[in-house]
Wavefront OBJ file of the C-alpha trace (Angstrom):
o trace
v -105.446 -70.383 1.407
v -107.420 -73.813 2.275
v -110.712 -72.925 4.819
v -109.444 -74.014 8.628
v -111.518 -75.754 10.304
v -112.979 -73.304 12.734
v -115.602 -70.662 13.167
v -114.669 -68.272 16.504
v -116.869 -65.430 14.762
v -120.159 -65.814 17.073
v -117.730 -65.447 20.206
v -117.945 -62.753 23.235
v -114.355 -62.993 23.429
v -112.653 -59.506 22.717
v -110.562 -58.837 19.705
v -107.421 -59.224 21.739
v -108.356 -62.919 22.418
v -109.607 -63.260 19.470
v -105.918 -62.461 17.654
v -104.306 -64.356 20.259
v -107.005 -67.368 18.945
v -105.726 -66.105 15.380
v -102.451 -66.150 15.876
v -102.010 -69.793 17.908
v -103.829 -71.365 14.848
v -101.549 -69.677 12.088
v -98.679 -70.367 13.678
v -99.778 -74.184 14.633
v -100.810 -74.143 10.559
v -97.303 -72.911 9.603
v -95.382 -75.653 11.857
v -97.886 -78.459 10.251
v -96.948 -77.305 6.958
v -100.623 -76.748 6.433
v -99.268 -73.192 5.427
v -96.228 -73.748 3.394
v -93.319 -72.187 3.365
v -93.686 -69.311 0.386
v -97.288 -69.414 0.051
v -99.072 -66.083 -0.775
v -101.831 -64.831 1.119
v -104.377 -61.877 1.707
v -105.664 -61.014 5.123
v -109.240 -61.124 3.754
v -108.555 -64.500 2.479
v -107.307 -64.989 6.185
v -110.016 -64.041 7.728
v -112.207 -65.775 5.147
v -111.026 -69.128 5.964
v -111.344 -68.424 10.048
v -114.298 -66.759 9.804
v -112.659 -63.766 11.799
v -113.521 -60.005 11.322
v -110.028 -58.512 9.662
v -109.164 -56.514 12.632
v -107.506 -59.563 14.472
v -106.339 -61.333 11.956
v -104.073 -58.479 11.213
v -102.934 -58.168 15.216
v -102.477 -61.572 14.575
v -100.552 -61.468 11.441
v -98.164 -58.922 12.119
v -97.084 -60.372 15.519
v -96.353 -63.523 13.473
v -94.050 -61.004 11.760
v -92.051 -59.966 14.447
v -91.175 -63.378 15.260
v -89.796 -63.840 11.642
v -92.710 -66.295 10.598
v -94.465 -64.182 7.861
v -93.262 -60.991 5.850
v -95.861 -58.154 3.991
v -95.307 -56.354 1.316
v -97.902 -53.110 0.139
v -98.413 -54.614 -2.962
v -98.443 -58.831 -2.910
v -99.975 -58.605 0.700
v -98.641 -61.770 2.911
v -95.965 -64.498 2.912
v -95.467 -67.580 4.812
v -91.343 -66.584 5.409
v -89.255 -69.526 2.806
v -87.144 -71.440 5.207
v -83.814 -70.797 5.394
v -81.756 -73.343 6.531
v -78.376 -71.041 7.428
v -80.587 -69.581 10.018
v -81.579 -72.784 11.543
v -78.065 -73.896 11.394
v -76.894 -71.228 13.399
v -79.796 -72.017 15.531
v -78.474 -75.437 16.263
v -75.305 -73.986 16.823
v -76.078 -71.946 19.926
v -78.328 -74.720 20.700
v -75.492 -77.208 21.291
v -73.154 -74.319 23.122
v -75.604 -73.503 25.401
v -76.516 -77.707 26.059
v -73.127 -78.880 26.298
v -72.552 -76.293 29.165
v -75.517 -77.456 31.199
v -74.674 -81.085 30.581
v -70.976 -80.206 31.960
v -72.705 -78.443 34.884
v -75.420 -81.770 35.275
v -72.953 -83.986 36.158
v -71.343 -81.953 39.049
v -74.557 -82.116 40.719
v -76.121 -84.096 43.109
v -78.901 -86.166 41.114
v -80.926 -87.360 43.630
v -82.111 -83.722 44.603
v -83.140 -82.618 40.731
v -87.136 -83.110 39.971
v -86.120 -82.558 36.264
v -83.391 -85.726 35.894
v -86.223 -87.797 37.689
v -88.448 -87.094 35.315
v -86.395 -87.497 32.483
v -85.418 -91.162 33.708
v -89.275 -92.117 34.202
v -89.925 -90.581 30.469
v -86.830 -91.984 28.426
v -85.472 -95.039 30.311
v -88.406 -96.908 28.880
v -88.410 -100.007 26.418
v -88.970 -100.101 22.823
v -92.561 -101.036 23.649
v -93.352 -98.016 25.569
v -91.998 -95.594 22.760
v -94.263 -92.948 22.092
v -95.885 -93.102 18.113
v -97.431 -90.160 17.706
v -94.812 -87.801 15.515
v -96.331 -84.205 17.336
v -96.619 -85.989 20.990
v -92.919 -87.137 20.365
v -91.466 -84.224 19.301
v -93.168 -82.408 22.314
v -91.571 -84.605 24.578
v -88.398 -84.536 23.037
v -88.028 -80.788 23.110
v -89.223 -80.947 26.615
v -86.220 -83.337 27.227
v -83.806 -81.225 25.853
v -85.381 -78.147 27.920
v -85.416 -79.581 30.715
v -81.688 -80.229 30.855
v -81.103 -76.888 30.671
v -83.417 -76.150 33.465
v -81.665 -78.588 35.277
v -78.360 -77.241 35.258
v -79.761 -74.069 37.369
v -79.134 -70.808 35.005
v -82.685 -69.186 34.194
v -81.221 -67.297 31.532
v -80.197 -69.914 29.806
v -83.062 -71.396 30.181
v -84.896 -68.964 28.652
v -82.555 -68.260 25.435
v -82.947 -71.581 25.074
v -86.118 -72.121 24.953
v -86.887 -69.189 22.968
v -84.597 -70.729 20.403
v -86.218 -74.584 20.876
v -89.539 -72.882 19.830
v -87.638 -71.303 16.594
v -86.833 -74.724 15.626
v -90.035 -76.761 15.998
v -91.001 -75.640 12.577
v -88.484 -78.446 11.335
v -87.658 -80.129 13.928
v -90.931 -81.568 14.654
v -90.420 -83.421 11.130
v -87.403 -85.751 12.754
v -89.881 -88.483 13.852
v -91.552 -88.563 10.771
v -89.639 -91.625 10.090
v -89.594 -94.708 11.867
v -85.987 -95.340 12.627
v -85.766 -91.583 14.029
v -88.115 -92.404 16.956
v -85.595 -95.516 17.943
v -82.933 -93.378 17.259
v -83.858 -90.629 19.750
v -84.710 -92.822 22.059
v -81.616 -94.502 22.313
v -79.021 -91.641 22.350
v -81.225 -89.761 24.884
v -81.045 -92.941 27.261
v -76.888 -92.959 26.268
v -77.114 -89.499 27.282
v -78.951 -89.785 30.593
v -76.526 -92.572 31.400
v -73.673 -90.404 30.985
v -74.793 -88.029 32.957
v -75.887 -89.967 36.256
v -72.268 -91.975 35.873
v -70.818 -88.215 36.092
v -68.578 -89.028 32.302
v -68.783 -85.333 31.449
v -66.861 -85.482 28.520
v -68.722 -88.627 26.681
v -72.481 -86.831 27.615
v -70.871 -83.873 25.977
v -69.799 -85.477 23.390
v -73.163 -87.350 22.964
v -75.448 -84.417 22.827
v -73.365 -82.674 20.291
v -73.497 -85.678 17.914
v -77.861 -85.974 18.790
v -78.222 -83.124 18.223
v -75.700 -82.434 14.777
v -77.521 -86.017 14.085
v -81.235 -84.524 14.433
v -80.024 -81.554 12.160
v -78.669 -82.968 9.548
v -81.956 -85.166 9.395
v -84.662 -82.652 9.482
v -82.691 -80.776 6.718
v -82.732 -83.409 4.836
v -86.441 -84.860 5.468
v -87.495 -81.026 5.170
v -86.090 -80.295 1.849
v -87.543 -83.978 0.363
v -91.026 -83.021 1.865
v -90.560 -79.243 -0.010
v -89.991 -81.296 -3.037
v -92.496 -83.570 -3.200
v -95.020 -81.413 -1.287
v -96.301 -84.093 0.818
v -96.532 -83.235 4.380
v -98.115 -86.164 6.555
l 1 2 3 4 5 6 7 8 9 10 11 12 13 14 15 16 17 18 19 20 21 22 23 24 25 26 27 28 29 30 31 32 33 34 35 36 37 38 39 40 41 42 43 44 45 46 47 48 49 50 51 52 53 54 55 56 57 58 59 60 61 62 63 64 65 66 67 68 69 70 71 72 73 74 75 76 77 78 79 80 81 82 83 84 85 86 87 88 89 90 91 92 93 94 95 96 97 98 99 100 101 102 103 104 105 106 107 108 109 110 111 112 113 114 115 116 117 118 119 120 121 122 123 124 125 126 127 128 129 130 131 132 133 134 135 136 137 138 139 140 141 142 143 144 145 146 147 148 149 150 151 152 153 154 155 156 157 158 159 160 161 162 163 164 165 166 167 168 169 170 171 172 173 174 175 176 177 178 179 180 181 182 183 184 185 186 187 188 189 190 191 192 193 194 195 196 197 198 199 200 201 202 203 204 205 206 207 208 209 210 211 212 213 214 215 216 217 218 219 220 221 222 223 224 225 226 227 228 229 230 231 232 233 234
């Protein structure tokens, strides 16, 4: 394991905060591929490179393990979980249930009274000069869009599931605007999809955010597995 890049030893914080500290950075090192997927680790090696006392590092560790981001075993110590692209399929699956009913339920309502849409318009109706650059800023905002249509649509749960399940996904799906024509891309079937929706053509937006989102799938699959390959991340 490579040394991170900070030193939260000389804090007053308590060893709670100091997991929860632990924990954001691991998991932010696993989505940036700075941890790769498979790699073998100790939690003194852990809490070498953060300069942490072992006690939250493990606190740390094993809540990354009930989310399904790490696995231990007694004798190898830990693992950075190999990805497993059936899961995230299935994933995207209830993703695009759970989307195309909110989009159906988006264009029954009255637009002019929904903060979320508004915002959505002032973010994505943009022109190709305004597009956003930065890959992590972009893919942000791009889960946020897809969040937000969910929110918009007026079911909590669903809101909830789904976000749970957006922040399963980041791991890959952050790596769809790691090519150019992917930024242009999303930008231009989000803006088809907005249009849909504030024309009230429930079956084309339905349509359209199953094929974005099958689209941004079948991409970070494939940019994933050429990045495993060549193990070249950014």
């Amino acid at each position: 394991m490579k040394e991170a890049n900070i030193n939260i030893k000389n804090t007053s914080k308590s060893s709670d905060n100091l997991s929860e500290l632990v924990y954001q950075r691991i998991k932010n090192d696993i989505f940036d591929f700075k941890l790769m997927p498979g790699e073998r680790f100790t939690e003194s090696e852990v809490a070498k490179a953060y300069d942490v006392s072992r006690t939250p590092i493990r606190q740390a560790l094993y809540r990354l393990q009930q989310e399904g981001y790490v696995d231990v075993s007694f004798r190898s110590g830990w693992q950075i979980r190999p990805l497993n692209f059936r899961y995230y399929e299935e994933l995207y699956d209830v993703r695009i249930v759970l989307e195309k009913d909110s989009i159906r339920k988006l264009c029954q309502i009255d637009h002019h009274n929904s903060v979320e849409l508004s915002v959505l318009k002032d973010l994505w109706l943009v022109q190709p000069s305004e597009y956003l650059k930065d890959i992590k800023q972009l893919s942000q905002q791009d889960e946020d869009f897809h969040c937000a249509l969910v929110r918009a649509s007026g079911n909590n749960e669903m809101a909830r599931i789904h976000r749970d399940l957006s922040e399963r996904i980041r791991i890959i799906r952050r790596l769809d605007f790691s090519k150019d024509y992917r930024v242009d891309a999303t930008y231009q079937e989000h803006q088809k999809i907005l249009g849909f929706i504030f024309d009230r053509h429930t079956e084309q937006a339905i349509n359209a955010i199953e094929a974005h989102i099958m689209q941004s799938r079948d991409e970070v699959k494939k940019i994933t597995l050429q990045m495993l390959d060549s193990s070249q991340f950014y």
